[in-house]
PDB file of N, CA, C and O in Angstrom:
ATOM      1  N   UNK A   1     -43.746   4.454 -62.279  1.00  0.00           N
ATOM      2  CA  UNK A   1     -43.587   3.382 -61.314  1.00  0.00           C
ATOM      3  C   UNK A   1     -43.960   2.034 -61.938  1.00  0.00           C
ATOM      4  O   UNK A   1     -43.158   1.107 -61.831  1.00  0.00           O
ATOM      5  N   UNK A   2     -44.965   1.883 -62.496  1.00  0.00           N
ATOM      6  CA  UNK A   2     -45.590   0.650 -63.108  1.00  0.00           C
ATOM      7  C   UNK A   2     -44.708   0.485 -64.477  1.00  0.00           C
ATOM      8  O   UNK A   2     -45.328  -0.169 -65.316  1.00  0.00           O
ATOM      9  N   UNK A   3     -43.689   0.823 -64.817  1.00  0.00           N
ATOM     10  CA  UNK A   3     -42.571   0.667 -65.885  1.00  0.00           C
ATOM     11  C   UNK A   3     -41.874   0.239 -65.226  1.00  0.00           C
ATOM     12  O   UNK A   3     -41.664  -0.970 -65.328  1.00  0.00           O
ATOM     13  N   UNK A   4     -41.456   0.701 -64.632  1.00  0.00           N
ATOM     14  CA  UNK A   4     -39.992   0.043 -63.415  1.00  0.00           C
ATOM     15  C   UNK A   4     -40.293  -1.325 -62.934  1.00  0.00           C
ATOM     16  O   UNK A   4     -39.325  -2.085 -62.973  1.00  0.00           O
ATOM     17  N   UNK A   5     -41.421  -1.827 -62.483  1.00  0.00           N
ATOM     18  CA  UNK A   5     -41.768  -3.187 -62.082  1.00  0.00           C
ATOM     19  C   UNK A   5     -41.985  -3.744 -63.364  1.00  0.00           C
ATOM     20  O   UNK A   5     -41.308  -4.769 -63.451  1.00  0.00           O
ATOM     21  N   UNK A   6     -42.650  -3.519 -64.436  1.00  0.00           N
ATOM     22  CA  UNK A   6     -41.823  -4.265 -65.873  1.00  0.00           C
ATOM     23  C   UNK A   6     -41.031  -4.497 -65.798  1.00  0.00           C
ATOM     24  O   UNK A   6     -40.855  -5.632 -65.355  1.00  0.00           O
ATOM     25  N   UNK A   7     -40.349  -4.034 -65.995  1.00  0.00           N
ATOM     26  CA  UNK A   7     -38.835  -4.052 -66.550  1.00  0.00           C
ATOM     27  C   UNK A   7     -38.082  -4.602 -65.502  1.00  0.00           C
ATOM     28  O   UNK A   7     -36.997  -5.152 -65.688  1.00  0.00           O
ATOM     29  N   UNK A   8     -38.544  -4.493 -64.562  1.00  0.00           N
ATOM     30  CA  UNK A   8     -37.691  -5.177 -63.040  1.00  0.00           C
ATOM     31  C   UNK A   8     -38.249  -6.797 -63.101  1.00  0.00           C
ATOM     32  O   UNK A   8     -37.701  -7.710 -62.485  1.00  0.00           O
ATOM     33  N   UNK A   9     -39.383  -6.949 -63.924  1.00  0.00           N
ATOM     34  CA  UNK A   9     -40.096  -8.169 -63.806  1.00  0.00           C
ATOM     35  C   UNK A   9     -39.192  -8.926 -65.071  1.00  0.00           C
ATOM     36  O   UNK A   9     -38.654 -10.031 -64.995  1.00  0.00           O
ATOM     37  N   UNK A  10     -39.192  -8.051 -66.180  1.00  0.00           N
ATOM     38  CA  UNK A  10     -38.839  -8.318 -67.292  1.00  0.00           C
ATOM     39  C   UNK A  10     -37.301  -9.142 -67.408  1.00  0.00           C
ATOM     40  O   UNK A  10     -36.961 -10.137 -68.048  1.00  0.00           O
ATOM     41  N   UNK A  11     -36.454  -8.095 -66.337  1.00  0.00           N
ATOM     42  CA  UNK A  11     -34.915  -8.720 -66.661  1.00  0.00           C
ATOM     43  C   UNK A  11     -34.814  -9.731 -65.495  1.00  0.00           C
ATOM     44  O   UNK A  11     -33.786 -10.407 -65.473  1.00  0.00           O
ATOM     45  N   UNK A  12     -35.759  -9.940 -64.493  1.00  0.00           N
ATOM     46  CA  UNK A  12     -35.457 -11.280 -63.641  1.00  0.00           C
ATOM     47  C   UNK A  12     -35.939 -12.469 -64.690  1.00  0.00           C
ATOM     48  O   UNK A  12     -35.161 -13.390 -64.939  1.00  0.00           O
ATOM     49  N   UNK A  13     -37.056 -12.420 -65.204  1.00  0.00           N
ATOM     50  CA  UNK A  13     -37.180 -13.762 -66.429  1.00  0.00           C
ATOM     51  C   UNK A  13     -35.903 -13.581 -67.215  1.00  0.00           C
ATOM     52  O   UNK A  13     -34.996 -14.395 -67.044  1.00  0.00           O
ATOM     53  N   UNK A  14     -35.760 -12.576 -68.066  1.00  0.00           N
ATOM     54  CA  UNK A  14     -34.481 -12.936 -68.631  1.00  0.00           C
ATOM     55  C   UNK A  14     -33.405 -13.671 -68.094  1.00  0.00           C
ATOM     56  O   UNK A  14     -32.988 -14.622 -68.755  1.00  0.00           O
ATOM     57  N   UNK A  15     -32.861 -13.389 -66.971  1.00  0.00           N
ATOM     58  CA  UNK A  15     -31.790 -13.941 -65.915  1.00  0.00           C
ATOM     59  C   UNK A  15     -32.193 -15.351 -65.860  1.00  0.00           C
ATOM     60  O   UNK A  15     -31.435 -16.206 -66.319  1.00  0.00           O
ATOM     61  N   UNK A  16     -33.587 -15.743 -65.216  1.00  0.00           N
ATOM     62  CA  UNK A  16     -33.880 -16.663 -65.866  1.00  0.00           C
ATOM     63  C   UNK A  16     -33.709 -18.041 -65.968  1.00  0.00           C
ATOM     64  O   UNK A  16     -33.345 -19.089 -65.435  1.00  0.00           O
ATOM     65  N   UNK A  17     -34.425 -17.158 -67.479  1.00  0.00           N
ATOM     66  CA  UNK A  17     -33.958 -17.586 -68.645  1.00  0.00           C
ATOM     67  C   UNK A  17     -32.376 -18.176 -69.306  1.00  0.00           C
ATOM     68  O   UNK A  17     -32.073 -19.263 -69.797  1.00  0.00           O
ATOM     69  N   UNK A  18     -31.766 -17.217 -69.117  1.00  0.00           N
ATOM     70  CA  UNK A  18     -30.093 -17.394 -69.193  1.00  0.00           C
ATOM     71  C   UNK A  18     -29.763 -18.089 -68.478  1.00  0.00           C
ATOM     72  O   UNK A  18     -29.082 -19.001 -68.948  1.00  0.00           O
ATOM     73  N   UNK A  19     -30.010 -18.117 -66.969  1.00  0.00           N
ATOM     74  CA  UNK A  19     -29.926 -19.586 -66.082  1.00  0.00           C
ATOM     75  C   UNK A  19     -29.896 -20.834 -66.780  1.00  0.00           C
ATOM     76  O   UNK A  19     -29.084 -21.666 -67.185  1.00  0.00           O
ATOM     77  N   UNK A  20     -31.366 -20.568 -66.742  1.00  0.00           N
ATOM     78  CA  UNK A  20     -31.671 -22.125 -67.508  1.00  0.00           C
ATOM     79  C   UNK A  20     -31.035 -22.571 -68.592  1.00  0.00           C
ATOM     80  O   UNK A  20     -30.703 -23.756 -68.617  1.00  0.00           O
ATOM     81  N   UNK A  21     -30.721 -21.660 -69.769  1.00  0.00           N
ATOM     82  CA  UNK A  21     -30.258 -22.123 -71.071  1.00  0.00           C
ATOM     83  C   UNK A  21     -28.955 -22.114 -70.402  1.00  0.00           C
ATOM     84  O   UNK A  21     -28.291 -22.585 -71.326  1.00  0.00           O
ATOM     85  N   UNK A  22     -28.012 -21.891 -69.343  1.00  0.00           N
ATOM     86  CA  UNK A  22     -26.945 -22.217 -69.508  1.00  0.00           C
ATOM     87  C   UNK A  22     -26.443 -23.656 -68.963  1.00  0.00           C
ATOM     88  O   UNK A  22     -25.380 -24.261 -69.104  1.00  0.00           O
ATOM     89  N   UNK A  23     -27.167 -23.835 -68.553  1.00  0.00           N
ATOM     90  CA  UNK A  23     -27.641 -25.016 -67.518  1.00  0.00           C
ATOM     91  C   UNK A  23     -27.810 -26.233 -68.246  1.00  0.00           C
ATOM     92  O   UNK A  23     -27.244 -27.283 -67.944  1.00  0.00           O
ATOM     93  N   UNK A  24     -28.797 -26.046 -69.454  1.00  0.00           N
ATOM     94  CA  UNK A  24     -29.467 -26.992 -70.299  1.00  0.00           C
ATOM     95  C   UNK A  24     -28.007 -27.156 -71.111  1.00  0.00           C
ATOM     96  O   UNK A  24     -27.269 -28.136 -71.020  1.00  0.00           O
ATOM     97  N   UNK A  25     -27.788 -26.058 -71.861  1.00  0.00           N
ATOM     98  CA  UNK A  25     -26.047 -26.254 -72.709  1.00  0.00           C
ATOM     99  C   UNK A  25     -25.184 -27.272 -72.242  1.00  0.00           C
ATOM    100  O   UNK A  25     -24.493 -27.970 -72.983  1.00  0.00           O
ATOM    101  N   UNK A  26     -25.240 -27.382 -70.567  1.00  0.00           N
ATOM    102  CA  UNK A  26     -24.292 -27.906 -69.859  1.00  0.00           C
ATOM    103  C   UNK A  26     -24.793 -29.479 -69.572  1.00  0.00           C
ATOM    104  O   UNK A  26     -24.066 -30.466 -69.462  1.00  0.00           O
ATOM    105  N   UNK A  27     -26.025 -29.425 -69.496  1.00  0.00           N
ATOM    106  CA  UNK A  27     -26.480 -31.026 -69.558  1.00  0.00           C
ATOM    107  C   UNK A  27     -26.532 -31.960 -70.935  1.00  0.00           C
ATOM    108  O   UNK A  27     -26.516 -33.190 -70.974  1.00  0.00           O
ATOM    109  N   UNK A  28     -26.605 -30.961 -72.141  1.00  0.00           N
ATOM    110  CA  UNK A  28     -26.891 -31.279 -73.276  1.00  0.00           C
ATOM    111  C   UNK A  28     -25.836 -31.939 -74.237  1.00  0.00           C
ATOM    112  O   UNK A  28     -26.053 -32.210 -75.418  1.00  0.00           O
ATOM    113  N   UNK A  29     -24.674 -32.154 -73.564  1.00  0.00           N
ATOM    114  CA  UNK A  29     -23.397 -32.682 -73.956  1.00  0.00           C
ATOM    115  C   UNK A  29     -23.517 -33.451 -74.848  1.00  0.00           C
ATOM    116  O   UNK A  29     -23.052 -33.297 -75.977  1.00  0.00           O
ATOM    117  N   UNK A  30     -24.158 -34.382 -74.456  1.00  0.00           N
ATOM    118  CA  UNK A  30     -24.668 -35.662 -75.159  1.00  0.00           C
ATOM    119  C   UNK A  30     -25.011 -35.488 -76.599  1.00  0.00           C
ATOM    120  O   UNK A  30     -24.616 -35.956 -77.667  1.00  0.00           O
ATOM    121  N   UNK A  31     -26.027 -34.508 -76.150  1.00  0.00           N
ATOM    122  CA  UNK A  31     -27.509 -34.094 -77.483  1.00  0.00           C
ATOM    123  C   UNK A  31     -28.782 -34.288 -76.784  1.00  0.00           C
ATOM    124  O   UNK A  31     -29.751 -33.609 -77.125  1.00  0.00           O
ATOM    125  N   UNK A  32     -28.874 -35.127 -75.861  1.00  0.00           N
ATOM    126  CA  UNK A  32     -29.778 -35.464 -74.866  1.00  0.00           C
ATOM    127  C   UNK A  32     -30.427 -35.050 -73.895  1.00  0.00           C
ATOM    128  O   UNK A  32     -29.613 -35.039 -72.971  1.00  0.00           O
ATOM    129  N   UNK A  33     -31.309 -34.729 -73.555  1.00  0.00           N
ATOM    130  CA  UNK A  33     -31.899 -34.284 -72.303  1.00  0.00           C
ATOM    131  C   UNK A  33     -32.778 -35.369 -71.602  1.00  0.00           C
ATOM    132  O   UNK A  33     -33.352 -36.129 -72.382  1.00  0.00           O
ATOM    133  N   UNK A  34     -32.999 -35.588 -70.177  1.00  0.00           N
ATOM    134  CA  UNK A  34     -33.525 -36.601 -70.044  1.00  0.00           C
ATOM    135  C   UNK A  34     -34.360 -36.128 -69.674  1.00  0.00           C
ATOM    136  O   UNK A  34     -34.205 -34.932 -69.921  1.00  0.00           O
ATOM    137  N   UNK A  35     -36.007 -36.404 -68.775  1.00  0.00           N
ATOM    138  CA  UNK A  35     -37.046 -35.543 -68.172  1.00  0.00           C
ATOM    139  C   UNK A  35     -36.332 -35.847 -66.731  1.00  0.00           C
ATOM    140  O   UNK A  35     -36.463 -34.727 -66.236  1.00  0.00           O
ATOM    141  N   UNK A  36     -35.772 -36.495 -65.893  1.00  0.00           N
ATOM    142  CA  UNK A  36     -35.166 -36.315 -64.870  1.00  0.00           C
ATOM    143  C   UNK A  36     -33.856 -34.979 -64.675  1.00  0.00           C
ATOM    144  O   UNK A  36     -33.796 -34.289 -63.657  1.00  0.00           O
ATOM    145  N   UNK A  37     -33.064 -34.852 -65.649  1.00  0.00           N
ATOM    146  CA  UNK A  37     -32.364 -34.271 -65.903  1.00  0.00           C
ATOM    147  C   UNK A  37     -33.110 -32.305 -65.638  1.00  0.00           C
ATOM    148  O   UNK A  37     -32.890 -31.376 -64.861  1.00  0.00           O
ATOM    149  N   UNK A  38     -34.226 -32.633 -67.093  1.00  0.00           N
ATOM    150  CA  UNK A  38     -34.760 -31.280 -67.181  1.00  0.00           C
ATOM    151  C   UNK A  38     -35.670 -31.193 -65.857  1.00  0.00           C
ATOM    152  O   UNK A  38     -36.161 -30.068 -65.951  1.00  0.00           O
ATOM    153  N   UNK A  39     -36.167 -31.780 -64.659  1.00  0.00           N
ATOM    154  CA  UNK A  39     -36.185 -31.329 -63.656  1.00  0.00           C
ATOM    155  C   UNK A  39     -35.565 -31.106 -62.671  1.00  0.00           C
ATOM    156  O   UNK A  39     -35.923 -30.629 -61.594  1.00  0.00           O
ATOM    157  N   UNK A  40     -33.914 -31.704 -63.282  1.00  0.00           N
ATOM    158  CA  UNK A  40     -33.105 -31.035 -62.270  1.00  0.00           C
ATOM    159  C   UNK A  40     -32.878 -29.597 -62.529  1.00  0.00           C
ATOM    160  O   UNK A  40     -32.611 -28.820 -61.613  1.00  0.00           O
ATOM    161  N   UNK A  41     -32.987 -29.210 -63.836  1.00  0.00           N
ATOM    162  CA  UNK A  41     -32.333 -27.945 -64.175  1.00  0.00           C
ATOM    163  C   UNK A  41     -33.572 -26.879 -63.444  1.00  0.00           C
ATOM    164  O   UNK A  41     -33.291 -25.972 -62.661  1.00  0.00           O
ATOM    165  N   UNK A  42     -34.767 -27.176 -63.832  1.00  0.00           N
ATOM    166  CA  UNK A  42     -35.557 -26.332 -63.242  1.00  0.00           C
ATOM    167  C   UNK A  42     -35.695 -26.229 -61.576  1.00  0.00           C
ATOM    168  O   UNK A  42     -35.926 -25.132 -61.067  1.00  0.00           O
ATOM    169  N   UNK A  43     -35.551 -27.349 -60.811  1.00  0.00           N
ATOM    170  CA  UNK A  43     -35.065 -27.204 -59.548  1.00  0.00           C
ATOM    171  C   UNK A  43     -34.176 -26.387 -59.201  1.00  0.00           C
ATOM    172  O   UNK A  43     -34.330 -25.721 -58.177  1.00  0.00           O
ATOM    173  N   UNK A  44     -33.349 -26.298 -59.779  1.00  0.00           N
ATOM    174  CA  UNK A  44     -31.959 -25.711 -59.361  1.00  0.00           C
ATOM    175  C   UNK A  44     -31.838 -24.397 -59.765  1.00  0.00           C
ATOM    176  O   UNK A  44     -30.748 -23.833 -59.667  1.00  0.00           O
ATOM    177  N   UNK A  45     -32.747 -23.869 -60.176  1.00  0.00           N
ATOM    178  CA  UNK A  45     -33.148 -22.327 -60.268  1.00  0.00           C
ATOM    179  C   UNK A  45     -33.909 -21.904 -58.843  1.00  0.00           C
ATOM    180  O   UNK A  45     -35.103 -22.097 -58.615  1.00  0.00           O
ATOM    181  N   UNK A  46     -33.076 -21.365 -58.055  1.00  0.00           N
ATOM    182  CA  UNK A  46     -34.138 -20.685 -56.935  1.00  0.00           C
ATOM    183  C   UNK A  46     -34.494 -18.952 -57.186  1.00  0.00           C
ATOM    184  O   UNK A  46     -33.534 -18.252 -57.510  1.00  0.00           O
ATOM    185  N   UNK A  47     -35.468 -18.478 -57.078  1.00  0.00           N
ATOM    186  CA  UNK A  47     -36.668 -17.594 -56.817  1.00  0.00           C
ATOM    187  C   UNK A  47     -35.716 -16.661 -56.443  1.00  0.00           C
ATOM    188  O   UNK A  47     -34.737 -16.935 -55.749  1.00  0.00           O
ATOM    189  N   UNK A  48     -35.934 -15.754 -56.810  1.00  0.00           N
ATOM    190  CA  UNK A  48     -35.843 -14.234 -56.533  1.00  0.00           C
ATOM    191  C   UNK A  48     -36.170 -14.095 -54.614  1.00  0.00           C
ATOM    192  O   UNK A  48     -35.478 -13.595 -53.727  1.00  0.00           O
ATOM    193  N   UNK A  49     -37.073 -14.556 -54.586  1.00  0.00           N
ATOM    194  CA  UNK A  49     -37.274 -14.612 -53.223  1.00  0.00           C
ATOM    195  C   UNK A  49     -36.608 -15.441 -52.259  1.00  0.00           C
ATOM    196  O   UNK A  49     -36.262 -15.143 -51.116  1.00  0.00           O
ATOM    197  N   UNK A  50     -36.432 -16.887 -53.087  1.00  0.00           N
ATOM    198  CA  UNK A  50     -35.701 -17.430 -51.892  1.00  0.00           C
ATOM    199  C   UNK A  50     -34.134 -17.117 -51.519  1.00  0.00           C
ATOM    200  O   UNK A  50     -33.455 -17.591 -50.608  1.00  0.00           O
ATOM    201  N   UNK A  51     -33.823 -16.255 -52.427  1.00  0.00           N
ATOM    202  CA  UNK A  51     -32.019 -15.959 -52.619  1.00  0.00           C
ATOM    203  C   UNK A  51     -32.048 -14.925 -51.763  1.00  0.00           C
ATOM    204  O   UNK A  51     -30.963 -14.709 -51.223  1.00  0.00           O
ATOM    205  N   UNK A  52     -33.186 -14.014 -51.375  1.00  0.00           N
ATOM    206  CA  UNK A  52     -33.010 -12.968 -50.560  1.00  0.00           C
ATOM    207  C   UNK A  52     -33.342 -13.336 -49.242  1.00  0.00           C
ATOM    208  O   UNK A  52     -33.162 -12.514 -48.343  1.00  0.00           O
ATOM    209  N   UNK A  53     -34.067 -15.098 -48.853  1.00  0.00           N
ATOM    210  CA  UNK A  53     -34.035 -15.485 -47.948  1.00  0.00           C
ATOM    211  C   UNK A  53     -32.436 -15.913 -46.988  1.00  0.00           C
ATOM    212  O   UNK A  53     -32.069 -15.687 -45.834  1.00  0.00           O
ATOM    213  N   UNK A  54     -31.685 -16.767 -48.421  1.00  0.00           N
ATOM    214  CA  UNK A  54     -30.799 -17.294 -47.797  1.00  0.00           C
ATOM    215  C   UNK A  54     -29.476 -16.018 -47.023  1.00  0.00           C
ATOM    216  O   UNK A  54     -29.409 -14.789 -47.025  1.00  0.00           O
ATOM    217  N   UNK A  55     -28.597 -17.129 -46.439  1.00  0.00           N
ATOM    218  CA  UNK A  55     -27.216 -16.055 -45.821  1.00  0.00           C
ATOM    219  C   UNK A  55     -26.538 -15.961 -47.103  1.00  0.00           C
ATOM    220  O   UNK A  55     -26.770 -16.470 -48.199  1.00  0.00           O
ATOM    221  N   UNK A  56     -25.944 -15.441 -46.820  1.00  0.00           N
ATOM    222  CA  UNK A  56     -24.689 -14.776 -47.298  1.00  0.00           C
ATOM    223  C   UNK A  56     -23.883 -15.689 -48.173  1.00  0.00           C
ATOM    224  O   UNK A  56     -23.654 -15.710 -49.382  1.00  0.00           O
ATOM    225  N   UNK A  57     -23.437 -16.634 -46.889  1.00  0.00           N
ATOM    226  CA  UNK A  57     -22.522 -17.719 -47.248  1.00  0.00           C
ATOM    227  C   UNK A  57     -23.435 -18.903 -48.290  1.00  0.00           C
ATOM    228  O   UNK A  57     -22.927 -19.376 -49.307  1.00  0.00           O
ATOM    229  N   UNK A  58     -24.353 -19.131 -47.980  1.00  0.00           N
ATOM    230  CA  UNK A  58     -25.130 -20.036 -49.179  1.00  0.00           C
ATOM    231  C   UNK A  58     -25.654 -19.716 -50.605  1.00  0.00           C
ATOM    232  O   UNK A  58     -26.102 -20.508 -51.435  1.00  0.00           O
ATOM    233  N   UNK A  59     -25.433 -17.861 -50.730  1.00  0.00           N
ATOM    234  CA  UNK A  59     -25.243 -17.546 -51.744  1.00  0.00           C
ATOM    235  C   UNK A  59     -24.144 -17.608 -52.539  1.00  0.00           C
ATOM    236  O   UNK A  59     -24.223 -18.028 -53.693  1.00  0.00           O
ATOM    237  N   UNK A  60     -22.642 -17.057 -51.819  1.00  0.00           N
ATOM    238  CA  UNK A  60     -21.871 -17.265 -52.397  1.00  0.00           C
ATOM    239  C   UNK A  60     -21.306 -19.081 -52.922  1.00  0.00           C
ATOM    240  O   UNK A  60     -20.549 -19.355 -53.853  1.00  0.00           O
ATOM    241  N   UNK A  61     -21.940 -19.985 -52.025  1.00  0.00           N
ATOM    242  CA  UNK A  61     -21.715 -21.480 -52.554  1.00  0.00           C
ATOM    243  C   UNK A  61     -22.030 -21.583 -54.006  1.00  0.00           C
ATOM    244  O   UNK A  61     -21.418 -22.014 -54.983  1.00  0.00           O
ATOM    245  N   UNK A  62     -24.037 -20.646 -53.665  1.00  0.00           N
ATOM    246  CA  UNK A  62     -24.431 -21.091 -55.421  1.00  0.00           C
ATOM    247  C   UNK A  62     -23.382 -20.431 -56.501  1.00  0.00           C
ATOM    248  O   UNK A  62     -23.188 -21.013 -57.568  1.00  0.00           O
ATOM    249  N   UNK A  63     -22.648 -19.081 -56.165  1.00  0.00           N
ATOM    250  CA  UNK A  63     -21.963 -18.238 -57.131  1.00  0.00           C
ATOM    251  C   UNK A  63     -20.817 -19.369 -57.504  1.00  0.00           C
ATOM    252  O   UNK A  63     -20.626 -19.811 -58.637  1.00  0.00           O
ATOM    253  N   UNK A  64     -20.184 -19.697 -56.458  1.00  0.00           N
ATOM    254  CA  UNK A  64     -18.977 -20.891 -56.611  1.00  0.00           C
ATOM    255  C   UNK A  64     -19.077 -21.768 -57.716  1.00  0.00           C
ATOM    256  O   UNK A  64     -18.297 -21.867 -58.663  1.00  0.00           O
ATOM    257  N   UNK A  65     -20.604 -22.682 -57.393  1.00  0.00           N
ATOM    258  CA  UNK A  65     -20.934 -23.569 -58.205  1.00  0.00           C
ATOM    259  C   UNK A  65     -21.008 -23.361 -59.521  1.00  0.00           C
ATOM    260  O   UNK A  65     -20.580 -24.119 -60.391  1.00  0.00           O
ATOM    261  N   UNK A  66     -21.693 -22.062 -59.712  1.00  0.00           N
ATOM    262  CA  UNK A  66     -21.598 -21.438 -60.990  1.00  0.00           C
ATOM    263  C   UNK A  66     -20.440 -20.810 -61.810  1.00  0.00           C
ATOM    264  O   UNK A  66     -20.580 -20.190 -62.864  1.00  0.00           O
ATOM    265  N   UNK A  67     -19.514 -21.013 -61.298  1.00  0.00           N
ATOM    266  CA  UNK A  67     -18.062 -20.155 -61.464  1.00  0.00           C
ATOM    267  C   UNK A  67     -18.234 -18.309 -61.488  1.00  0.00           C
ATOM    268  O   UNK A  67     -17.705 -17.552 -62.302  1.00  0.00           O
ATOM    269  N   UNK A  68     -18.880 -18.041 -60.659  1.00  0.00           N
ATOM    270  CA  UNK A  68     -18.876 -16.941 -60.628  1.00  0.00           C
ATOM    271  C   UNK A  68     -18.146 -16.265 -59.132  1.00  0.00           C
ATOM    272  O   UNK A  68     -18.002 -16.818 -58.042  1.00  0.00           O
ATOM    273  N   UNK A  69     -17.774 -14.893 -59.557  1.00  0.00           N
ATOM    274  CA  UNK A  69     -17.219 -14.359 -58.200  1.00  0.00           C
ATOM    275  C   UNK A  69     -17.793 -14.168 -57.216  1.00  0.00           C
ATOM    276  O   UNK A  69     -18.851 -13.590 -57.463  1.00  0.00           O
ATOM    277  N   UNK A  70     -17.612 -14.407 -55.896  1.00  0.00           N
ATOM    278  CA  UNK A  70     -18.026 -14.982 -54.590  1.00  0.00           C
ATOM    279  C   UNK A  70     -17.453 -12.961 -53.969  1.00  0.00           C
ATOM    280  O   UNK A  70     -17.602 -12.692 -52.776  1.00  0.00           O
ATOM    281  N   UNK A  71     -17.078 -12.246 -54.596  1.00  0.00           N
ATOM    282  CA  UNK A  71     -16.948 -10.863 -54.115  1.00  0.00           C
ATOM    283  C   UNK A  71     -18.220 -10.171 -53.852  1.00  0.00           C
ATOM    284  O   UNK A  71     -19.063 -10.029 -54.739  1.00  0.00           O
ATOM    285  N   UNK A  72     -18.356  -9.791 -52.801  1.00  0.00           N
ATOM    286  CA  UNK A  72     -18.946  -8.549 -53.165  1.00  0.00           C
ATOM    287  C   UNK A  72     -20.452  -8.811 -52.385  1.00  0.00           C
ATOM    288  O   UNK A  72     -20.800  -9.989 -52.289  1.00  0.00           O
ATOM    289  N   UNK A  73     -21.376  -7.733 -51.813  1.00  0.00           N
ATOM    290  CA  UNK A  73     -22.454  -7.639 -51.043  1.00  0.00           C
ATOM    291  C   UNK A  73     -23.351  -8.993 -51.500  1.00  0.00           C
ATOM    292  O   UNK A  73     -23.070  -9.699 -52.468  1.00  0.00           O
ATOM    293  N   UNK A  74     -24.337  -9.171 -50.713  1.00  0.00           N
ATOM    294  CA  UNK A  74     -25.361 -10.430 -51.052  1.00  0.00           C
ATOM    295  C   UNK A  74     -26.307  -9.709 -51.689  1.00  0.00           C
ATOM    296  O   UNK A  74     -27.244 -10.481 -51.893  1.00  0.00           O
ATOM    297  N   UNK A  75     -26.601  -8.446 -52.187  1.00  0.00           N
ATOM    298  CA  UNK A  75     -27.545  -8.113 -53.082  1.00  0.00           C
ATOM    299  C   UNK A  75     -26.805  -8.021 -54.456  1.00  0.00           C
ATOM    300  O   UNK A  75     -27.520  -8.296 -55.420  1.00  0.00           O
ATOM    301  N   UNK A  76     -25.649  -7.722 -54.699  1.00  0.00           N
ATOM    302  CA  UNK A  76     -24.682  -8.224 -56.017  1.00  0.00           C
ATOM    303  C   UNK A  76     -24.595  -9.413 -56.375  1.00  0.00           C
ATOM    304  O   UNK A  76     -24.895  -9.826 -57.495  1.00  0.00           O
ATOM    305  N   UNK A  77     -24.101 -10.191 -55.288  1.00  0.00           N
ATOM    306  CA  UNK A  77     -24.509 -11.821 -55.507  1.00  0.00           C
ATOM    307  C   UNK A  77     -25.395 -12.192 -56.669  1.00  0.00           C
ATOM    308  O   UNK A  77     -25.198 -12.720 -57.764  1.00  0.00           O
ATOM    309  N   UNK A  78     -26.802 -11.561 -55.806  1.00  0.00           N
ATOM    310  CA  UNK A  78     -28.315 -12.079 -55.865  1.00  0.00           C
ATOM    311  C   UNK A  78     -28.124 -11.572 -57.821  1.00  0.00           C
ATOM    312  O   UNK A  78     -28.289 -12.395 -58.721  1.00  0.00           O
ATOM    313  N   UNK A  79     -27.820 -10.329 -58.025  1.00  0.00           N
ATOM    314  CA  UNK A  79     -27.827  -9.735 -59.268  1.00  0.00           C
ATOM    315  C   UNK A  79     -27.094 -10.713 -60.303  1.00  0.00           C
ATOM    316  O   UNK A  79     -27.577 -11.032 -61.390  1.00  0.00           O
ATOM    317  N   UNK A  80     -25.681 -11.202 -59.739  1.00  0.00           N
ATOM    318  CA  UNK A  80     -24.740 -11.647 -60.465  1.00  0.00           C
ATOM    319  C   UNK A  80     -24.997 -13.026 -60.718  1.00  0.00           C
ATOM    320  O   UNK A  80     -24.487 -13.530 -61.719  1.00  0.00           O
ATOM    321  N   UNK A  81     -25.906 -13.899 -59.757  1.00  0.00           N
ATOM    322  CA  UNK A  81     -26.606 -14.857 -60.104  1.00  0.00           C
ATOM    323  C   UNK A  81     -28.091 -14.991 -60.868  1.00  0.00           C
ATOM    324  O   UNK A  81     -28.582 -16.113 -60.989  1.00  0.00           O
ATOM    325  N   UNK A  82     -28.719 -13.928 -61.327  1.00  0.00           N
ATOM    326  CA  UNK A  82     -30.100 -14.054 -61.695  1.00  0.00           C
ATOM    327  C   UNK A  82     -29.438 -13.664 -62.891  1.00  0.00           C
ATOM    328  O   UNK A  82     -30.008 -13.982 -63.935  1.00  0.00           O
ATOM    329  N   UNK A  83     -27.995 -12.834 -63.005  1.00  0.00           N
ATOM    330  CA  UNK A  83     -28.187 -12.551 -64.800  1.00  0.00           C
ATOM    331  C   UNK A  83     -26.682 -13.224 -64.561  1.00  0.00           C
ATOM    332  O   UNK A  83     -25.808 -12.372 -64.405  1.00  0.00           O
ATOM    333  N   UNK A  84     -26.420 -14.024 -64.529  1.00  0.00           N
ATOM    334  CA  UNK A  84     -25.199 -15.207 -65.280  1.00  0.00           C
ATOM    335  C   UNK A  84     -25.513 -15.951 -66.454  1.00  0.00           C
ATOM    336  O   UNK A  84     -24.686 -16.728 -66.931  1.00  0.00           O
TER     337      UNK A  84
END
């Protein structure tokens, strides 16, 4: 049991992680990062928790935003957005 919450702990940082660096790639156009900028990126990561707060429909917005597919249950969502 106490492996499984590793590893369950483990691949939500990864996800992340990958969030963020894809995020940063995407601001980094320039070469630049600004400190306004890099607190947008970290803002714009919501919590494991708050994604299981929101509906349905405000998940699939974030999937949109992200170009990801808007198919499929809000716990796939939640998956398909923490590891994009």
């Amino acid at each position: 049991m106490e492996y499984e919450q590793y590893a369950t702990a483990g691949i939500l940082l990864i996800g992340a992680a990958f969030l963020a660096w894809k995020k940063i790639k995407t601001v980094m156009k320039d070469g630049k990062v600004t400190l306004a900028e890099l607190i947008d990126i970290i803002e714009d990561l919501p919590n494991i928790t708050a994604l299981k707060q929101m509906k349905k429909a405000e998940i699939q917005a974030l999937c949109e935003e992200r170009g990801i597919t808007t198919e499929g249950t809000k716990a796939q969502l939640i998956d398909l957005l923490r590891g994009a």
